[in-house]
N, CA, C and O atoms as CSV, one atom per row, in Angstrom:
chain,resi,resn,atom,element,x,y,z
A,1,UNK,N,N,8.883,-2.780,13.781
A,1,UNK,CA,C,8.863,-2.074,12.508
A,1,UNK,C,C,8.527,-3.073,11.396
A,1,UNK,O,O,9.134,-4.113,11.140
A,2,UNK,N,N,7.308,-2.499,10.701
A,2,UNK,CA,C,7.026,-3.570,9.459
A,2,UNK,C,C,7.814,-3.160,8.698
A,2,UNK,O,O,8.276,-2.023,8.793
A,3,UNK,N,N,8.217,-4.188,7.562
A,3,UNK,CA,C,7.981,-3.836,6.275
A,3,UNK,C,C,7.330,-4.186,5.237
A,3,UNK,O,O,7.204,-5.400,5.075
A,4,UNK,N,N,6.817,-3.411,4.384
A,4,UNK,CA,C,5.958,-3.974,3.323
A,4,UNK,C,C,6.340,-4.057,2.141
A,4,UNK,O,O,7.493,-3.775,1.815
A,5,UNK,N,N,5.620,-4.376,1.481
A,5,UNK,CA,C,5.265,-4.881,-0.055
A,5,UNK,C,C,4.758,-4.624,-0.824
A,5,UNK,O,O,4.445,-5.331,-1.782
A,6,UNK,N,N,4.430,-3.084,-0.555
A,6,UNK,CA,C,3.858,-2.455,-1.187
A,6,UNK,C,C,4.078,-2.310,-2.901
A,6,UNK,O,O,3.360,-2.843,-3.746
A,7,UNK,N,N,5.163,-1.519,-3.138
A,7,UNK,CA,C,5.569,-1.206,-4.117
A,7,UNK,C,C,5.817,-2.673,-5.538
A,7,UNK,O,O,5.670,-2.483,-6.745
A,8,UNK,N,N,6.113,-3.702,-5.031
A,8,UNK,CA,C,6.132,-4.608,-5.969
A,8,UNK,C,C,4.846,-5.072,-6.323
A,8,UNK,O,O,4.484,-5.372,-7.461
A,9,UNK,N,N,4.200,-5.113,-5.326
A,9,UNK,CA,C,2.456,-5.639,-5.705
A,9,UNK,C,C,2.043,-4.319,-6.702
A,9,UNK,O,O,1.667,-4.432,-7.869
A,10,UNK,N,N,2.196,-3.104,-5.994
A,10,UNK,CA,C,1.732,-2.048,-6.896
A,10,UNK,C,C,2.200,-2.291,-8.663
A,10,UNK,O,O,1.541,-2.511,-9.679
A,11,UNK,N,N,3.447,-2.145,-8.424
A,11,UNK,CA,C,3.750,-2.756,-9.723
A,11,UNK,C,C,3.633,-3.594,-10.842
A,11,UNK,O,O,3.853,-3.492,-12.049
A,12,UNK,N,N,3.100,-4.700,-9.851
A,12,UNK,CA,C,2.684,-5.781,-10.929
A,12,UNK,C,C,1.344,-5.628,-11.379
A,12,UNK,O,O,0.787,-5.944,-12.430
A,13,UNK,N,N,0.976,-5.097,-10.388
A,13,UNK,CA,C,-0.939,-4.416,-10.653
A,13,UNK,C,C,-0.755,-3.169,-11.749
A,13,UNK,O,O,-1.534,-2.302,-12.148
A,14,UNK,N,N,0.599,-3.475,-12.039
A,14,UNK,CA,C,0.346,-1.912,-13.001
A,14,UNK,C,C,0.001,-0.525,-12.630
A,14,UNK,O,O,-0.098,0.053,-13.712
A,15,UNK,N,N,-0.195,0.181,-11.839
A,15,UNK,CA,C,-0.532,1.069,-10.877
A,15,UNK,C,C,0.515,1.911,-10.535
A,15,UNK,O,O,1.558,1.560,-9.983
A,16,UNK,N,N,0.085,3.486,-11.018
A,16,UNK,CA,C,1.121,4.306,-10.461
A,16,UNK,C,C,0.608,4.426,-8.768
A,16,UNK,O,O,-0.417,3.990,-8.245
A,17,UNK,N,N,1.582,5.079,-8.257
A,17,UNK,CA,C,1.417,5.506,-6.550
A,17,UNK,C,C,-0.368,6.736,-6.475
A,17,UNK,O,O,-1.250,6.666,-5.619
A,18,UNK,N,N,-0.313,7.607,-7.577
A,18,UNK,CA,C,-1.005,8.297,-7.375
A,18,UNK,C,C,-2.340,7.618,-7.872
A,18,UNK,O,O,-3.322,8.300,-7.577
A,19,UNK,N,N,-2.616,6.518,-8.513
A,19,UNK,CA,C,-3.729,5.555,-8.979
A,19,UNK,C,C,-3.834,4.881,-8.131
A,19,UNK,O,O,-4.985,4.851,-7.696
A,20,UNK,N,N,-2.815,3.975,-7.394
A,20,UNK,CA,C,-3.182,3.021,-6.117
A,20,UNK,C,C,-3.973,3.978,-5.131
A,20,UNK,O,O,-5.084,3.711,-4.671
A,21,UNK,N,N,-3.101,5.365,-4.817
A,21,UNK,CA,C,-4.107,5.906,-3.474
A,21,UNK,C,C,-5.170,6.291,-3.626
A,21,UNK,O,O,-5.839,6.517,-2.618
A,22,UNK,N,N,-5.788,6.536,-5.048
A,22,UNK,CA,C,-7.322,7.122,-5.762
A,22,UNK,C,C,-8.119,5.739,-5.372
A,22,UNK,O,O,-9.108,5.661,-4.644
A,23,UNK,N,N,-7.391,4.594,-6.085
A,23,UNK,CA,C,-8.476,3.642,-6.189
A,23,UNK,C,C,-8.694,2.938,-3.864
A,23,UNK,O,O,-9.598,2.304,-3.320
A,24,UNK,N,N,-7.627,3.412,-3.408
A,24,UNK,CA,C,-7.924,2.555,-2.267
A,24,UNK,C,C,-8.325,4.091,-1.034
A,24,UNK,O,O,-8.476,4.115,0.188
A,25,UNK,N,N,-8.377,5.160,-2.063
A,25,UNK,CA,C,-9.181,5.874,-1.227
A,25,UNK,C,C,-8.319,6.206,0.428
A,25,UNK,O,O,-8.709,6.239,1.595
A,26,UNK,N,N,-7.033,6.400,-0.239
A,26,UNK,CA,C,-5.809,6.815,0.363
A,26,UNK,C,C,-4.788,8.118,0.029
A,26,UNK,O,O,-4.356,8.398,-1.089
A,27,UNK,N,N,-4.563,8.716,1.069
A,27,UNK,CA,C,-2.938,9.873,0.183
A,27,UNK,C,C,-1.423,9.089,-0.394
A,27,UNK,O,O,-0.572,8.274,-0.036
A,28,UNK,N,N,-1.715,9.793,-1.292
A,28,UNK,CA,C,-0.365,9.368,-2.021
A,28,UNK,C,C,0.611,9.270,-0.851
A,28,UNK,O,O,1.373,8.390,-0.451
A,29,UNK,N,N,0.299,10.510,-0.450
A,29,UNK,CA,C,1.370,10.676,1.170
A,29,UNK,C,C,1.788,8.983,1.941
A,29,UNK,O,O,2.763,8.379,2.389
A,30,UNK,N,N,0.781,8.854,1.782
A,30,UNK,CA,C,1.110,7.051,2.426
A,30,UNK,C,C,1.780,6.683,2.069
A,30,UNK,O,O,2.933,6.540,2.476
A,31,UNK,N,N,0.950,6.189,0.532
A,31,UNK,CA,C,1.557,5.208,-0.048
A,31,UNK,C,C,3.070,5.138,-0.511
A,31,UNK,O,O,3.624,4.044,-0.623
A,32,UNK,N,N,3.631,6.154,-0.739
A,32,UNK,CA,C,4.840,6.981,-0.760
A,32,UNK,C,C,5.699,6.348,0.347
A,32,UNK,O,O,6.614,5.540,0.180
A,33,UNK,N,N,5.082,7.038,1.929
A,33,UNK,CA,C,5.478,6.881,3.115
A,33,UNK,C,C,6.162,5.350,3.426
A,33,UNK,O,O,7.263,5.029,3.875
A,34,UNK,N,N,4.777,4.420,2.893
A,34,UNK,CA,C,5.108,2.613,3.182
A,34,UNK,C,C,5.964,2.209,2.096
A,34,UNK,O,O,6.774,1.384,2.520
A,35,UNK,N,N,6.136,2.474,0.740
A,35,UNK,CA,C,6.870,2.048,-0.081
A,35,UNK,C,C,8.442,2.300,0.162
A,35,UNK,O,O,9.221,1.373,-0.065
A,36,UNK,N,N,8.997,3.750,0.696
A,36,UNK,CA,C,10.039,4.195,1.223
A,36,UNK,C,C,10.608,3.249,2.238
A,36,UNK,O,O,11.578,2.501,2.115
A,37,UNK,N,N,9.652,3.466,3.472
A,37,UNK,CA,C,10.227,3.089,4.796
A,37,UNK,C,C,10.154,4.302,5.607
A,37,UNK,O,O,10.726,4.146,6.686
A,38,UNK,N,N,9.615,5.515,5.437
A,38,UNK,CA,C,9.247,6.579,5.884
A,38,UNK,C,C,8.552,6.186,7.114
A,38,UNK,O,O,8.830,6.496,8.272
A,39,UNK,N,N,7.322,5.238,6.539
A,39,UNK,CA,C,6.094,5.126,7.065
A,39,UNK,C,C,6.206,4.060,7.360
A,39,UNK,O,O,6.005,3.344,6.379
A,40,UNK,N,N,6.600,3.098,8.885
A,40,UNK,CA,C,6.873,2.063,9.629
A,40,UNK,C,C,5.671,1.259,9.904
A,40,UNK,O,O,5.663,0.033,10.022
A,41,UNK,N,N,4.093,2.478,10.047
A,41,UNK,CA,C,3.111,1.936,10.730
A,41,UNK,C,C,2.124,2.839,9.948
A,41,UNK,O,O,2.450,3.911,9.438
A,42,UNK,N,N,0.822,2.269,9.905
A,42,UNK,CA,C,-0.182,2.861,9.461
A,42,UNK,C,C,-1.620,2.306,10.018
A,42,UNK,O,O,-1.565,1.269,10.678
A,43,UNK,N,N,-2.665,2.798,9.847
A,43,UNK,CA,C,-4.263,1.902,10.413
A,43,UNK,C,C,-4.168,0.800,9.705
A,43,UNK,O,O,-3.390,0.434,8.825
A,44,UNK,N,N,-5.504,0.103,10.464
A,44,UNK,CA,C,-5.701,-1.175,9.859
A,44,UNK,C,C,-6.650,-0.883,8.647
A,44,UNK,O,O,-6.574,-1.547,7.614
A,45,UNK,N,N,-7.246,-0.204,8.759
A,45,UNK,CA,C,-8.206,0.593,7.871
A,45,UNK,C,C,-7.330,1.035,6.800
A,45,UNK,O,O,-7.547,0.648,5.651
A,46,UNK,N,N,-6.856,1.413,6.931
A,46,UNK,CA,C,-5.664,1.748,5.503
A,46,UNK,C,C,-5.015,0.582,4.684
A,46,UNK,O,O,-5.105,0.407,3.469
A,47,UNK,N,N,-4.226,-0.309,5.760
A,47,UNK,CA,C,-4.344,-1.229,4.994
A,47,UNK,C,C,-5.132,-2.419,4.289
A,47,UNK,O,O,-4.834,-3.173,3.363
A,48,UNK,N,N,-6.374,-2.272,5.181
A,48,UNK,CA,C,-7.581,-3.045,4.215
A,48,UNK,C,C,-7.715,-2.724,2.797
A,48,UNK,O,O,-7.563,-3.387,1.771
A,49,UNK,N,N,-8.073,-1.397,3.060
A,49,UNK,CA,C,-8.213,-0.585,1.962
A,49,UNK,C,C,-7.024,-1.097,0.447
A,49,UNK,O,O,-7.209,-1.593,-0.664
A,50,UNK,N,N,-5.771,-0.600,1.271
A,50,UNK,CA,C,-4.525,-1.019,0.360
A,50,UNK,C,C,-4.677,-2.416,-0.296
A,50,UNK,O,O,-4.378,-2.656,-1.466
A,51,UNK,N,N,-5.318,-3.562,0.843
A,51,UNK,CA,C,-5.242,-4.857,-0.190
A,51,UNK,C,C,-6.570,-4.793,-0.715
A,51,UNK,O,O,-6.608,-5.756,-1.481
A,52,UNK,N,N,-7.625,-4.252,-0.750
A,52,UNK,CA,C,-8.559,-4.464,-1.373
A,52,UNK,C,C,-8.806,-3.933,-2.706
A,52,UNK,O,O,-9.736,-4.142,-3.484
A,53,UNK,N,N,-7.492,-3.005,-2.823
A,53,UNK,CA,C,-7.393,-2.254,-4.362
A,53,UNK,C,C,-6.300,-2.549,-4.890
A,53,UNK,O,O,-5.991,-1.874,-5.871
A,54,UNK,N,N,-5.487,-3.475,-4.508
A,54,UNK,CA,C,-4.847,-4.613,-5.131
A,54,UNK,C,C,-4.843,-5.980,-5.009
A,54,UNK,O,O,-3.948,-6.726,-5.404
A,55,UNK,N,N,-6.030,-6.349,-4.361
A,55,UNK,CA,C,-6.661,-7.701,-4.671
A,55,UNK,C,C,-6.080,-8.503,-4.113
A,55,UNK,O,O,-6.119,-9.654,-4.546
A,56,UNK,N,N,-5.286,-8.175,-2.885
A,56,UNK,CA,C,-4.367,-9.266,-2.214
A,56,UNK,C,C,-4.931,-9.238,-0.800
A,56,UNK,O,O,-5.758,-8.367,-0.531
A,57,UNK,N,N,-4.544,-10.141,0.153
A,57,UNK,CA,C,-4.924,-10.358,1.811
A,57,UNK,C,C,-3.696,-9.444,2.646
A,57,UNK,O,O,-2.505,-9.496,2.337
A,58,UNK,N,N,-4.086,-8.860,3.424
A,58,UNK,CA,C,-3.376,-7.606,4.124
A,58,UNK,C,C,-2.434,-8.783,4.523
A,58,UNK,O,O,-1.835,-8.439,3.504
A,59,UNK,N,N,-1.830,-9.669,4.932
A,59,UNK,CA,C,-0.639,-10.145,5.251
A,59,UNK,C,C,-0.006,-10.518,3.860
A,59,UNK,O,O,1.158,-10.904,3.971
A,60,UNK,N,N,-0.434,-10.497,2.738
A,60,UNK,CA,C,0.697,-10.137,1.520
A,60,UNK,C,C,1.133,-8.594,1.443
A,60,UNK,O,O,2.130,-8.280,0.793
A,61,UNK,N,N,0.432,-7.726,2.062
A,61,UNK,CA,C,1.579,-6.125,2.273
A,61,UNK,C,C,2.517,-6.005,3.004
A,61,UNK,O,O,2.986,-4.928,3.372
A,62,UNK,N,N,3.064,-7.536,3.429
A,62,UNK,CA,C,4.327,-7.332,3.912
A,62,UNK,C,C,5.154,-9.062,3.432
A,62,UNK,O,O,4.868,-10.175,2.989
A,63,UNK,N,N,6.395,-8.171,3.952
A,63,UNK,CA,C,7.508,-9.389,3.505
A,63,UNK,C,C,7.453,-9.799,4.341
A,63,UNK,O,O,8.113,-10.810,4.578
């Protein structure tokens, strides 16, 4: 079980949940999902996506 990092990176990027999933071309549903702990696992494709619309390397979306 990962966990991520989502939500603080989002944050500092300034970015509501429903702006992060527009700009990385994701459902809120996710992003929601990984910030919670709902959502344990997701594609790799998703999370590319996720660091590429907050400007970080997919092993900073997790702790």
């Amino acid at each position: 079980m990962q966990q991520f990092n989502l939500k603080q990176l989002r944050e500092k990027k300034g970015f509501t949940q429903s702006e992060l999933a527009d700009k990385a071309n994701v459902s809120r549903s996710l992003v929601v999902g990984l910030e919670t702990g709902s959502y344990s696992e997701t594609s790799t494709a998703s999370l590319k996506k996720l660091a590429k619309a907050l400007d970080v390397k997919i092993k900073d979306l997790f702790f």
